[in-house]
One Martini backbone bead per residue (centre of mass of N, CA, C, O) as a GRO file, in nm:
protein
  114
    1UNK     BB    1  -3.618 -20.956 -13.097
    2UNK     BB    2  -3.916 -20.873 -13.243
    3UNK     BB    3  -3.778 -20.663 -13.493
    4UNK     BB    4  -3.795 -20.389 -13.663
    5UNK     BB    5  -3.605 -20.267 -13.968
    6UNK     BB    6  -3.519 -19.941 -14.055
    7UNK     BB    7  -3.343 -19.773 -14.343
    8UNK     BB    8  -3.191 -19.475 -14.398
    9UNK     BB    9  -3.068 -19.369 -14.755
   10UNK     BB   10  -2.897 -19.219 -15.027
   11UNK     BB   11  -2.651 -19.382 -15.126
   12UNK     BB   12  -2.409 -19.634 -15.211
   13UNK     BB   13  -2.344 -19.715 -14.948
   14UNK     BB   14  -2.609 -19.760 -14.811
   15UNK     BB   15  -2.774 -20.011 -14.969
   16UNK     BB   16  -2.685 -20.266 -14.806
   17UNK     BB   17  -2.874 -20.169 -14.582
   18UNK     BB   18  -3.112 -20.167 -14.738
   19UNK     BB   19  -3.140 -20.460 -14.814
   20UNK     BB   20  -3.123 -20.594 -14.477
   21UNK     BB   21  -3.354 -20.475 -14.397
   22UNK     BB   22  -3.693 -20.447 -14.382
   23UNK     BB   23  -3.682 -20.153 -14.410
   24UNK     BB   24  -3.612 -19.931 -14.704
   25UNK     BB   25  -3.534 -19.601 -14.704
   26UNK     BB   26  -3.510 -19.344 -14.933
   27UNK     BB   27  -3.408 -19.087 -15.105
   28UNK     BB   28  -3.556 -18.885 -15.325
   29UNK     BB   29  -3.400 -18.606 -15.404
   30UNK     BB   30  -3.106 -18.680 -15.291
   31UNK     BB   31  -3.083 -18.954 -15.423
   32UNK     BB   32  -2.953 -19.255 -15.537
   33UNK     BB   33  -3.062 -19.503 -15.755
   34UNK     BB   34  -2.916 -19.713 -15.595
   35UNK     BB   35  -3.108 -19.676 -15.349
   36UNK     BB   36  -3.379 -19.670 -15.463
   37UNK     BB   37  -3.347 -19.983 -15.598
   38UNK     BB   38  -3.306 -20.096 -15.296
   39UNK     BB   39  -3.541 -20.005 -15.177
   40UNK     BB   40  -3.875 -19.994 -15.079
   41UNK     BB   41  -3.876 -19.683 -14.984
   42UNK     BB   42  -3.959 -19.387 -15.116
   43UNK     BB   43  -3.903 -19.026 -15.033
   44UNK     BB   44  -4.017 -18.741 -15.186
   45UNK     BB   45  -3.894 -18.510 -14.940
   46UNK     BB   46  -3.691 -18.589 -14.735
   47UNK     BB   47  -3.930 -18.634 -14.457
   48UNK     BB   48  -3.904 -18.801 -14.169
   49UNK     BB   49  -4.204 -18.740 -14.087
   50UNK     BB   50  -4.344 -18.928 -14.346
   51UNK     BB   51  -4.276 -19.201 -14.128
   52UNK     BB   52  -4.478 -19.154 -13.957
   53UNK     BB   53  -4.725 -19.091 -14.065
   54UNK     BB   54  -4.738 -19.376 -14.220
   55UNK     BB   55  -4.736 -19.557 -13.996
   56UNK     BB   56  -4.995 -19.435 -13.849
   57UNK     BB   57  -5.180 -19.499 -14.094
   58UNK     BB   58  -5.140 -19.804 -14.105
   59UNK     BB   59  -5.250 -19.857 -13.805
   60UNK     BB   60  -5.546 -19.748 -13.878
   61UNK     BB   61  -5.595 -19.927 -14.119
   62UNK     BB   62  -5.555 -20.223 -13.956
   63UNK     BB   63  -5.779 -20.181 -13.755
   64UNK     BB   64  -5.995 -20.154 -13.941
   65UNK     BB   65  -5.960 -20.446 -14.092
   66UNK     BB   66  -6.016 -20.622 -13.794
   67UNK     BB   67  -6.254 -20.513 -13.753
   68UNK     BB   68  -6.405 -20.612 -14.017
   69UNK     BB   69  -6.334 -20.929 -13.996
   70UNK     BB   70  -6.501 -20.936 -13.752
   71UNK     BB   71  -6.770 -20.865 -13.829
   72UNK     BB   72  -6.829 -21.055 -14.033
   73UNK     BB   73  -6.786 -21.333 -13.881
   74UNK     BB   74  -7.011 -21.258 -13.669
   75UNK     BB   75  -7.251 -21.248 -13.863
   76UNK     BB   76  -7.193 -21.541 -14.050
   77UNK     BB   77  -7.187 -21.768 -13.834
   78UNK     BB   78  -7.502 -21.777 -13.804
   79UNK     BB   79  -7.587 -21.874 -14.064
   80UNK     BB   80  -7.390 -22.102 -14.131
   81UNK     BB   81  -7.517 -22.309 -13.918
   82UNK     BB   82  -7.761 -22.443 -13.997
   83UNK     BB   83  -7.652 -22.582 -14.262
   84UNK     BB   84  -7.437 -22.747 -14.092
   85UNK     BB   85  -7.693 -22.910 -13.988
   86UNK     BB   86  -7.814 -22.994 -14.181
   87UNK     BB   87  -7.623 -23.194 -14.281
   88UNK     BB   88  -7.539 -23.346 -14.003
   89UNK     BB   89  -7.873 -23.351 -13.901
   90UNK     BB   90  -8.122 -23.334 -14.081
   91UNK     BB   91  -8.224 -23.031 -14.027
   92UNK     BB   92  -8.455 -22.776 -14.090
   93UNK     BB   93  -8.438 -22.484 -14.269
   94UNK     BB   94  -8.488 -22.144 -14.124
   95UNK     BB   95  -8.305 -22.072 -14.392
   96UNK     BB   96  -8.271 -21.968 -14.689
   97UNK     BB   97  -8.088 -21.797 -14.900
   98UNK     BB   98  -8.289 -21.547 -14.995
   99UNK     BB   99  -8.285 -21.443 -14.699
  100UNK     BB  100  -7.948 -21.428 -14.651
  101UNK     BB  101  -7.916 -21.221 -14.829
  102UNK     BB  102  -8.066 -21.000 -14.742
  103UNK     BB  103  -7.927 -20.969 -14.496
  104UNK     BB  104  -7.678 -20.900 -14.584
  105UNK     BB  105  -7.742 -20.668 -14.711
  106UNK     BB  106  -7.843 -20.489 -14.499
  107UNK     BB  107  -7.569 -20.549 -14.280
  108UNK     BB  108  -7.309 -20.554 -14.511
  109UNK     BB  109  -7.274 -20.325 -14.656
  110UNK     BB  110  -7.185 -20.029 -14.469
  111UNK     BB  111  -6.932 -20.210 -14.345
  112UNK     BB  112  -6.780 -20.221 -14.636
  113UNK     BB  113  -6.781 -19.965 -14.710
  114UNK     BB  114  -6.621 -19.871 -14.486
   0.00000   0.00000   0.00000
């Protein structure tokens, strides 16, 4: 149903379907020119392990990115409700903006770091 296909191919022949693929990979030593202008990635060793690699690394990356977007979001809007509560009910400010950068400083600093 939700499939993703990948389609590796060298030739000219093979063009027509590195095009129609959701990810078409290209073979960079043996591979023809057509193939490689129709791939989205060509593989620079012709090594079909480095598609797993590759796969591995991107799943590690997004999850990372997964992490670090909750992190933010969850330690931010903690911050932003006295705000949004000032606008509208006005009541008084229990954090100036210069005490919230400074939070910001100390504890979102590390964690974008990384």
């Amino acid at each position: 149903a939700n499939q993703i296909v990948a389609v590796t191919g060298d030739g000219v022949n093979d063009s027509p379907a590195l095009k129609k693929a959701d990810i078409g990979i290209a073979m960079g030593i043996a591979g023809s020119d057509v193939s490689k202008s129709a791939a989205d990635m060509i593989l620079l060793d012709d090594n079909f392990a480095s598609i797993v690699n590759g796969v591995e690394e991107g799943r590690l990356i997004f999850d990372n990115l997964k992490k670090s977007i909750a992190y933010t979001l969850s330690s931010n809007i903690p911050e932003i409700a006295p705000f949004i509560c000032f606008i509208i009910v006005q009541i008084p400010l229990p954090l100036t903006t210069v005490m919230i950068l400074l939070i910001d400083l100390g504890t979102d600093l590390w964690p974008a770091i990384s």
